[in-house]
N, C-alpha and C positions, 0 to 999 in steps of 0.2 A: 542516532546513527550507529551502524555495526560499522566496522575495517576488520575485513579476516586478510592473514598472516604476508599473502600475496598483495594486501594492499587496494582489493576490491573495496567497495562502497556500496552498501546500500542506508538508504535516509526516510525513515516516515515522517510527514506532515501531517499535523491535525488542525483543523480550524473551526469553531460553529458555524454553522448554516440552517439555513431555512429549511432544511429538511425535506425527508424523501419516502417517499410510500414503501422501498424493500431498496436491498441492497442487489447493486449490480454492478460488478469488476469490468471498466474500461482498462482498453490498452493504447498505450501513444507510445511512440519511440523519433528519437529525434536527435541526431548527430553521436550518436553510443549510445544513447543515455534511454533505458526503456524506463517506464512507468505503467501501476494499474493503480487506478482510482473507483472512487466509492464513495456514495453519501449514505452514512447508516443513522437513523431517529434524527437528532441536533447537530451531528459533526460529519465535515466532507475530509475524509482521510486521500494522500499520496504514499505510495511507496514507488520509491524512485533508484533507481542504480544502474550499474552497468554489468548486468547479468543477462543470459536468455529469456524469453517469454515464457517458458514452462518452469525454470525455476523461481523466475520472479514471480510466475501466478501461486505456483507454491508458497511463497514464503508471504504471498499478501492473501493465503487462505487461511495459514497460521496468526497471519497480523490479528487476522478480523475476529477468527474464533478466540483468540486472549482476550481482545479489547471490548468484544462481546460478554465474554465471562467475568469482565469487570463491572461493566454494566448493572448485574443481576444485585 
């Protein structure tokens, strides 16, 4: 989980799963709270908070290119 200064949230989830042919960023949003999701090889990721869709797809393109370069 990050908290910047203002006291914003955002939180990734990881879990394994049964896996997926490629990676594709879904969007839900539900009472403030947006979300994009993703199942990448073994594991279905959330990043969740209460930010925009454009900066949260930002910050879950940065999730995935890290979590991806750990991978390797």
């Amino acid at each position: 989980m990050y908290e910047n200064q203002a006291g914003g949230r955002l939180t990734v989830y990881a879990r394994r799963s049964a896996g997926g042919a490629e990676t594709e960023f879904r969007f839900v949003s539900d009472q403030g709270i947006s979300a994009f999701y993703w199942v990448d090889a073994d594991f279905a990721y959330v990043l969740a908070g209460t930010i925009d869709r454009p900066g949260l797809l930002d910050v879950a393109k940065i999730v995935h290119r890290e979590l991806s370069r750990g991978s390797r």
